[in-house]
ZAMARGU-4260 file (C-alpha; in steps of 0.2 Angstrom, whole numbers, plus 5000, padded with zeros to 4 digits):
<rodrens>
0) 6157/4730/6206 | 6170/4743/6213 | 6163/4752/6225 | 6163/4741/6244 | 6145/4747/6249
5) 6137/4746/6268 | 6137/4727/6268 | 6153/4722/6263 | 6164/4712/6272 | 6179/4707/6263
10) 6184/4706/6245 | 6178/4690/6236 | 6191/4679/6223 | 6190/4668/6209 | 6194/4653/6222
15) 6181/4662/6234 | 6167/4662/6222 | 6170/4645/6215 | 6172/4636/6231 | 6155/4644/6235
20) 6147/4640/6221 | 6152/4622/6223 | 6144/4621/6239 | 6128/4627/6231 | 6129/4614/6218
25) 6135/4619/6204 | 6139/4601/6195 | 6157/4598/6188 | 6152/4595/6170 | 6136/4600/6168
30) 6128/4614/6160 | 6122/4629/6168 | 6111/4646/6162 | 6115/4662/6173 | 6107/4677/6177
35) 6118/4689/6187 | 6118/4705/6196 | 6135/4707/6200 | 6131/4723/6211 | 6124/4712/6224
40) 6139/4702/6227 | 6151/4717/6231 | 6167/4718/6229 | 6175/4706/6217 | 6195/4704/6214
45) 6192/4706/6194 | 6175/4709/6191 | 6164/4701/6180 | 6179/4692/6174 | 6182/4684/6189
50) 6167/4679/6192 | 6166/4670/6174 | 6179/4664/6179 | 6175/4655/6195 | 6160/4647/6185
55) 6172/4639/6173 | 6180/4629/6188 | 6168/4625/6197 | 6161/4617/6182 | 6175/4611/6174
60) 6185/4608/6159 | 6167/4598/6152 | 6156/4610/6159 | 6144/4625/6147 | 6140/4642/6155
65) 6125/4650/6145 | 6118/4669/6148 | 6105/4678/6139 | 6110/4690/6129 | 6094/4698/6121
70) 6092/4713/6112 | 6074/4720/6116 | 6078/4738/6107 | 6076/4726/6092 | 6059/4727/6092
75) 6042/4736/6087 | 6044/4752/6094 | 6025/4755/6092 | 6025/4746/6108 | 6039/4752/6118
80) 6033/4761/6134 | 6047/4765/6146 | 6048/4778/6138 | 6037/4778/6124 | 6042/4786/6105
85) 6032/4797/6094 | 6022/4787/6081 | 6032/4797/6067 | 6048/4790/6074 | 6042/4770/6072
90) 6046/4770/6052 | 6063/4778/6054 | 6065/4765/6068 | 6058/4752/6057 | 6069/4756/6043
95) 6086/4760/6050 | 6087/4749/6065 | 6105/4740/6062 | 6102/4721/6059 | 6107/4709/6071
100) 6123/4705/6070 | 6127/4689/6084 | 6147/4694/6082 | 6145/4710/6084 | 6127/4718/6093
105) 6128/4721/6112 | 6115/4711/6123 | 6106/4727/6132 | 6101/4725/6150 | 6110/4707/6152
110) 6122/4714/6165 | 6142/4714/6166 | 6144/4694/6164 | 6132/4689/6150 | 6142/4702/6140
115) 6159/4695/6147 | 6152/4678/6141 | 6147/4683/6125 | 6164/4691/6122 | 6175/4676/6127
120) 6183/4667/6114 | 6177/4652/6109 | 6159/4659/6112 | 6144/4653/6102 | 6128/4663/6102
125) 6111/4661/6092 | 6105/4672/6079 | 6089/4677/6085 | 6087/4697/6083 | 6080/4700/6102
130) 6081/4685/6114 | 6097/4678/6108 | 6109/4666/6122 | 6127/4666/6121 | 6137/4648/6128
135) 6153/4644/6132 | 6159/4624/6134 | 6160/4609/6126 | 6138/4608/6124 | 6138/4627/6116
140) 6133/4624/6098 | 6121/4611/6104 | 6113/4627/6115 | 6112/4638/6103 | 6111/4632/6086
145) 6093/4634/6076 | 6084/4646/6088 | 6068/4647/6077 | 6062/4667/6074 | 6044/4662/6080
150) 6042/4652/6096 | 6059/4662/6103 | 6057/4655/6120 | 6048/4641/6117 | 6053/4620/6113
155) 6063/4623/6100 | 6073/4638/6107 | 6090/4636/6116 | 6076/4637/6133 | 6071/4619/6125
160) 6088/4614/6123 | 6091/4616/6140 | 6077/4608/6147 | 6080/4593/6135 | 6098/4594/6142
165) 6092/4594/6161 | 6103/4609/6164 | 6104/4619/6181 | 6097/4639/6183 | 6110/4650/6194
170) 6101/4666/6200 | 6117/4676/6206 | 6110/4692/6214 | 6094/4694/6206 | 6079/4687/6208
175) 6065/4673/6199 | 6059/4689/6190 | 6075/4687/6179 | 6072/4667/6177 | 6071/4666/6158
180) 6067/4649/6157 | 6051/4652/6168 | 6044/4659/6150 | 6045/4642/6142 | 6030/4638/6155
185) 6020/4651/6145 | 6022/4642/6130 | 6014/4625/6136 | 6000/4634/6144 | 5983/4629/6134
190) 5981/4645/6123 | 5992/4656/6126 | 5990/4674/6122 | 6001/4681/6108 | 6003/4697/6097
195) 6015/4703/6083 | 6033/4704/6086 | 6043/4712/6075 | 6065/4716/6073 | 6077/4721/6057
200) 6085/4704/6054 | 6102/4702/6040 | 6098/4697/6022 | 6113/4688/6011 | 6119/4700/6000
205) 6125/4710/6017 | 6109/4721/6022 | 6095/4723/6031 | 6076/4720/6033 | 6063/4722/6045
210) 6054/4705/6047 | 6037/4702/6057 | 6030/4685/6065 | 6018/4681/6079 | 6024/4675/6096
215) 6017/4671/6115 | 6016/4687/6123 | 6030/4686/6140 | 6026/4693/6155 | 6036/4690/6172
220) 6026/4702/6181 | 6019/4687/6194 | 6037/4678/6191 | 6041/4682/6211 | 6027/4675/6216
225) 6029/4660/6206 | 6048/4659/6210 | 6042/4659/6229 | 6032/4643/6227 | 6046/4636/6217
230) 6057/4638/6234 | 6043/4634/6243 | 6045/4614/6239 | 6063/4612/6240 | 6068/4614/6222
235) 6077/4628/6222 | 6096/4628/6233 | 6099/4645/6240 | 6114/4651/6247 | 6129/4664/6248
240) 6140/4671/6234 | 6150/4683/6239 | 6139/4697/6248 | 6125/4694/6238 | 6112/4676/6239
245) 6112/4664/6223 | 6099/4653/6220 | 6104/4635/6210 | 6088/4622/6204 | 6084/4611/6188
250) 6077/4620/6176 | 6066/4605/6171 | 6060/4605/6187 | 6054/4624/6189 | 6047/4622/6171
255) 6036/4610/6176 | 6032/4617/6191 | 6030/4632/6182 | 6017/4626/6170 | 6004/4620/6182
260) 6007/4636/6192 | 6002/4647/6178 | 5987/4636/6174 | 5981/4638/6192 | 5984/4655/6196
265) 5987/4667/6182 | 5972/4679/6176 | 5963/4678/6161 | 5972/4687/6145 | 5973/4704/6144
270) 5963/4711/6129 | 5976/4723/6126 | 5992/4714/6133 | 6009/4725/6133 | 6020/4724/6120
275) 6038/4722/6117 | 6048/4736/6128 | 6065/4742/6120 | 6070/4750/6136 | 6063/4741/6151
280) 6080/4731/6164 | 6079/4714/6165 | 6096/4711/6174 | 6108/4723/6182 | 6128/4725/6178
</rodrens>
């Protein structure tokens, strides 16, 4: 975010950004999930503050900003792979992982802005222990409230709210690979595949426990390809912010596009489909 890199041109603002984002229609009042890579917009007067910022006008004082802030090391390190640990290691793992904590534990690989979101008073984030969401704005609780262990991304997951909501998707700097809500396709496919997910959760009396549940197996793997049909019908506005491109649709809309495009061109399920990884980047800072 500091450094001015090859392309630069000029240093961006808070008024810069939001006039920007504006012009890629951004709604005053509405309610809008980010992804952001922040390195692709160069230099910004402030940061990932400033950027936050900019979001916050151009929505407006009745306007939500939601981000992701999942915590995948919470998870079965049986199946991590980037890089894999011993099989002795997994009950230690198991055992002392901290429980997640929504005031407290870090997202990890969210970027600069979902953890500038998740920091910002007035915040409210969902207690699940690996994909939780963080939202600032008048419709946060409603976001974010009841995010069921099992079916994380699914209906009933702040992905469900949003959709229910008719909320927007910003892509700032990064690409459909990082569009979360494309998940929420997976779970109305016809039979999804799934697989045993497992995280150390908080128990009343102030500890810990490791708790497991089934779940639809994510993949974004073919998400670029997916995203690129998305733009190809006009759904998706793309244009600058700062030196980097952001991309603005309806999530509703690249939901359902997104559900009869898995049904057409995704292979059949894996036999041994990949597991939860701890350590693999979903978003830059």
């Amino acid at each position: 975010m500091t450094a001015t890199g090859p392309g630069a041109t000029r240093p961006h603002t808070r008024a810069s950004l939001a006039a920007q984002l504006a012009d890629l229609g951004v709604r005053p009042g509405g309610i809008v999930l980010v992804h952001a890579g922040l390195k692709a917009l160069g230099f910004v007067c402030g940061g990932a503050q400033a950027v936050a910022l900019a979001l916050r006008d151009a929505l407006g004082p009745q306007g939500t900003i939601v981000v992701p802030t999942h915590t995948p090391e919470n998870s079965d390190p049986a199946g991590w792979r980037n890089p894999p640990v011993p099989a002795d290691w997994w009950p230690v793992i198991r055992a002392e992982t901290p429980a997640f904590d929504p005031a407290v534990t870090p997202s990890r690989f969210m970027g600069a802005l979902a953890e500038t979101i998740r920091c910002w008073p007035g915040a409210r984030r969902s207690d699940h222990p690996q994909v939780s969401f963080a939202a600032l704005g008048p419709a946060a609780e409603r976001v974010v409230t009841g995010h069921p262990l099992a079916g994380m991304l699914g209906a009933e997951s702040p992905l469900g709210r949003l959709y229910d909501a008719d909320a927007d998707v910003l892509l700032l700097g990064v690409g459909h690979d990082s569009n979360t809500s494309l998940h929420l396709a997976e779970y109305r496919q016809a039979t999804p595949p799934r697989q045993r997910e497992g995280a150390a959760v908080p128990i009343p009396d102030g500890g810990r426990r490791w708790v497991w549940w089934d779940d639809v197996v994510l993949d974004e793997s073919d998400f670029p390809r997916l995203g690129a049909g998305l733009e190809a019908t006009g759904a998706v506005r793309v244009g600058p912010v700062g030196e980097g491109t952001g991309r603005l649709m309806r999530q509703r809309a690249a939901v359902d596009f997104a559900v009869g495009w898995l049904a057409r061109n995704r292979r059949a399920a894996d036999p041994d489909p990949p597991a939860a990884d701890g350590n693999r980047r979903m978003e830059d800072a």
